[in-house]
C-alpha positions in Angstrom: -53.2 -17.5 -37.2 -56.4 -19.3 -37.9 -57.1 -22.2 -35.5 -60.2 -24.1 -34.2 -60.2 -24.2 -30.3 -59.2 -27.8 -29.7 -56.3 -27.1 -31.1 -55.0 -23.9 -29.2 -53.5 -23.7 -25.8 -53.8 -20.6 -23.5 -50.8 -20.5 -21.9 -51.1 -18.6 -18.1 -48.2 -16.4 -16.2 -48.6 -14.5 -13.2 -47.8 -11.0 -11.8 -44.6 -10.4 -9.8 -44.7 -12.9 -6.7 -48.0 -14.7 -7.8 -48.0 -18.0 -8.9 -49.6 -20.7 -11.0 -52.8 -21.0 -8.4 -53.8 -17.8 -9.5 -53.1 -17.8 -13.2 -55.0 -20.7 -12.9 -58.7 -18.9 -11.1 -58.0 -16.2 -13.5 -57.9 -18.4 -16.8 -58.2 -21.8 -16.4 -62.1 -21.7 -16.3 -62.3 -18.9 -19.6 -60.4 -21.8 -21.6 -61.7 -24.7 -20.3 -65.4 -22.9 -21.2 -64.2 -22.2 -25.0 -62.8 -25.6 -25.5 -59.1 -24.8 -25.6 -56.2 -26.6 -23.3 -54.7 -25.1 -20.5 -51.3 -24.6 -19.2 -50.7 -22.3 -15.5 -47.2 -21.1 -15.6 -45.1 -21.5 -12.1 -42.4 -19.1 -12.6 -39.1 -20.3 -10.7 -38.4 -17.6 -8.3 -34.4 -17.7 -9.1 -35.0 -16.7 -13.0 -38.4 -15.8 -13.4 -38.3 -14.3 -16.7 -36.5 -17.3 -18.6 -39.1 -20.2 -17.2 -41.9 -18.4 -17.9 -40.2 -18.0 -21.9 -39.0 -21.8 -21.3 -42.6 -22.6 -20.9 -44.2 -20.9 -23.9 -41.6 -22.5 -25.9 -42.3 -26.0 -24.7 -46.0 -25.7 -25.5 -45.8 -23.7 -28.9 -44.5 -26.9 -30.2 -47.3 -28.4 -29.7 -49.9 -26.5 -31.5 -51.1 -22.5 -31.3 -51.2 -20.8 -27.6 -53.0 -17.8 -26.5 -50.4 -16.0 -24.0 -52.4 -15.3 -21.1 -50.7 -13.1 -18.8 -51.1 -10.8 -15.4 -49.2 -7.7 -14.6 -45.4 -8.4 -15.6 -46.9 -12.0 -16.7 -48.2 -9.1 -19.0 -45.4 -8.1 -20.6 -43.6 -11.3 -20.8 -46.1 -12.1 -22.8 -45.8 -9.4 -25.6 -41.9 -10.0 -25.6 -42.3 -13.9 -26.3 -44.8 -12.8 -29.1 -42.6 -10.2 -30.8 -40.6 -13.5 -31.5 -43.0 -16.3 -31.9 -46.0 -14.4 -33.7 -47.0 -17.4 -35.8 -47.4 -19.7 -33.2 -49.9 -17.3 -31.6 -53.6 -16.6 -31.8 -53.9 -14.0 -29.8 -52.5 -12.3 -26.1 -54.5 -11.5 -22.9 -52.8 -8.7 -21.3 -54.4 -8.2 -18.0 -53.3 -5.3 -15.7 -50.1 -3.6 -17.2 -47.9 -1.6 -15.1 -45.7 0.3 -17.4 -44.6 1.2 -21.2 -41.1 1.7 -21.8 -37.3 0.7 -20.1 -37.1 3.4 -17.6 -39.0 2.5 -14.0 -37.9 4.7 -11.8 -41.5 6.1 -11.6 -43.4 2.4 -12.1 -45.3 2.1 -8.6 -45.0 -1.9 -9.6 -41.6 -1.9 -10.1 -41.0 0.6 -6.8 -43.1 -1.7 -4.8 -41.2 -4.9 -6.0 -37.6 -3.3 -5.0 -38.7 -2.2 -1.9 -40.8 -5.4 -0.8 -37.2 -7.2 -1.6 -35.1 -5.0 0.6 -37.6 -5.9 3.5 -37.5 -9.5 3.2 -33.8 -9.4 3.5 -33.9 -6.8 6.4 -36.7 -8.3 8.3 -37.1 -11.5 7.3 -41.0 -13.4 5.7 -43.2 -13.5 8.3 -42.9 -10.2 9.5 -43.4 -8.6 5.9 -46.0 -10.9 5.0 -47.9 -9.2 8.2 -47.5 -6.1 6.9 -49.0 -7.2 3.4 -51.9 -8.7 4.8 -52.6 -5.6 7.4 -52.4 -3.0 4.3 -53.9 -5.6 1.2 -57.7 -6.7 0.3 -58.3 -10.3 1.8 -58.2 -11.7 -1.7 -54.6 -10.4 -2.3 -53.9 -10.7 0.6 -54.2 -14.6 0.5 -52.9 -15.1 -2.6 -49.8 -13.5 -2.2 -49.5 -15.1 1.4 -49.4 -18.7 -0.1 -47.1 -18.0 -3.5 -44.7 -16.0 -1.0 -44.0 -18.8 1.2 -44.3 -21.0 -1.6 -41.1 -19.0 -3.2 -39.1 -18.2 0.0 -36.7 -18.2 0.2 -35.9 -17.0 -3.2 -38.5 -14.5 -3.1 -36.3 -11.7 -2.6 -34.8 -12.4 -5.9 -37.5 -13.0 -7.9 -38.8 -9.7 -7.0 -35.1 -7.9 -7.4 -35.6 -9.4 -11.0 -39.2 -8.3 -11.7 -38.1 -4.8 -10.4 -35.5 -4.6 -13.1 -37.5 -5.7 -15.8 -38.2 -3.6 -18.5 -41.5 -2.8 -19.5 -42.0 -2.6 -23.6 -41.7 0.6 -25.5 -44.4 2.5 -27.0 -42.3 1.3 -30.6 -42.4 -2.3 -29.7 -45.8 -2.6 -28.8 -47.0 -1.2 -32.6 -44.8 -4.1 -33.7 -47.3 -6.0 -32.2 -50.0 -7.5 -35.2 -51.7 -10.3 -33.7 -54.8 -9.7 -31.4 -54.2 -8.4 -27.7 -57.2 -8.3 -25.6 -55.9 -5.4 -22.7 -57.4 -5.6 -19.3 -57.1 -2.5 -16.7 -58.2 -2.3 -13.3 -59.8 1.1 -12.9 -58.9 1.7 -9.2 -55.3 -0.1 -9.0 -52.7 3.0 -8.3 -49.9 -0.2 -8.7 -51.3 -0.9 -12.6 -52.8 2.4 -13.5 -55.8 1.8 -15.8 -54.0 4.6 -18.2 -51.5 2.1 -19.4 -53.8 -0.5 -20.5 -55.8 2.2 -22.9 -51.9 3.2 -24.0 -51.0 -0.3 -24.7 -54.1 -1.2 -26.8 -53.5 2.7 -28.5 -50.0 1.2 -29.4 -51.1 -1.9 -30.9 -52.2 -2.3 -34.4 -55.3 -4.8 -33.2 -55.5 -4.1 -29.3 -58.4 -3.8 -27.5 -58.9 -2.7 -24.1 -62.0 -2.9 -21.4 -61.8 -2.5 -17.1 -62.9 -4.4 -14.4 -62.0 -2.9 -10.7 -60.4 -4.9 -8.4 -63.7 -5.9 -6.1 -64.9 -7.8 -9.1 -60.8 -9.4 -9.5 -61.7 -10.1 -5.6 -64.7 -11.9 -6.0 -64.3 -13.8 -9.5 -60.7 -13.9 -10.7 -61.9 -15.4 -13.7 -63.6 -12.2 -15.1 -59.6 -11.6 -16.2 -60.3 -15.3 -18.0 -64.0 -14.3 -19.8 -63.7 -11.0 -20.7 -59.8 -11.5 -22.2 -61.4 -14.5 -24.3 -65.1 -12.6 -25.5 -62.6 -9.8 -26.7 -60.4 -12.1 -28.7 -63.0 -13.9 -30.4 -64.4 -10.8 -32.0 -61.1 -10.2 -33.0 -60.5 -13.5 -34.7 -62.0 -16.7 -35.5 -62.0 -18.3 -32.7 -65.4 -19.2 -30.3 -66.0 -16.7 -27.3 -66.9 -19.0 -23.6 -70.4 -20.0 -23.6 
């Protein structure tokens, strides 16, 4: 789709128990940079997967989007755009945790299942301790404020995100517009060898890694190096 910036919207969803706050460090600035409008996804913790899709339908009708997306934010992403390709410019896919339906293996999807069972069995404050004694202080944060932010439906939003299924190897070469992919190199929870499968897959992917010290200190790097890769994929203006 050929679009000037002014007219495109990049659209931001976070990873399993994130929030908007930090779609928004990770994107907001990218766009705002390349002259494009914004919009920072807060899923809704009962049905996470249809308000994020709700979203990206309410502002596709206003003009093109680039679906900007983190972890299964990811991959909610790609399944909106199998269906709504012409409304899009291009995806940022930042951090992928899986290809295909079956997650028995999927470290994100493990750690989502058992994270649920311990809120219910111990209750938020006492898991949150746990998080922040065993996460970087970045994390650590983030996930502190869009946990209690989402208790206490937390322990379905992750049930949900556990159960998701990831795309297939087949759907991702169904793929035709621009994906910029984005792995960390040192996240065992997001292994850096899906993102180089998931721009194999797709027709005009792209992949490059950050680690997750440089996530730490700038969360926008996700933002500016999602964008640079798009616009040399299309028509569009890199940030300046």
């Amino acid at each position: 789709m050929l679009a000037t910036p002014a007219q495109v919207t990049v659209v931001a969803m976070p990873g399993t128990g994130s929030d908007a706050h930090f779609a928004t460090r990770a994107f907001s600035a990218a766009a705002a940079r390349a002259g494009m409008g914004f919009r920072a996804v807060e899923p809704d913790p009962r049905a996470v997967i249809a308000s994020c899709i709700t979203a990206l339908d309410e502002t596709a009708i206003t003009g093109p989007v680039v679906v900007a997306g983190i972890s299964l934010g990811a991959a909610i992403a790609l399944e909106w755009v199998s269906r709504n390709a012409h409304a899009t410019v291009g995806v940022i896919a930042a951090l992928p945790a899986w290809t295909g339906p079956d997650t028995t293996s999927c470290p994100a999807a493990l750690s989502a299942s058992v994270t649920a069972e311990q809120l219910r069995a111990d209750g938020l404050a006492a898991v949150v301790e746990r998080m922040r004694a065993s996460s970087p202080e970045w994390l650590a944060e983030a996930l502190t404020r869009s946990w209690h932010t989402q208790w206490p439906d937390l322990p379905q939003a992750l049930d949900e995100a556990a159960a998701y299924q990831w795309p297939t190897l087949d759907a991702l070469a169904a793929i035709e517009v621009p994906v910029a992919v984005i792995g960390a190199s040192d996240d065992p929870v997001h292994p850096v060898a899906v993102a180089h499968e998931w721009a194999d897959a797709m027709p005009n992917g792209r992949v490059t890694e950050v680690t997750l010290s440089e996530i730490g200190c700038d969360p926008s790097i996700l933002g500016e190096r999602g964008l640079a890769m798009l616009a040399e994929l299309t028509q569009l203006s890199a940030p300046r």
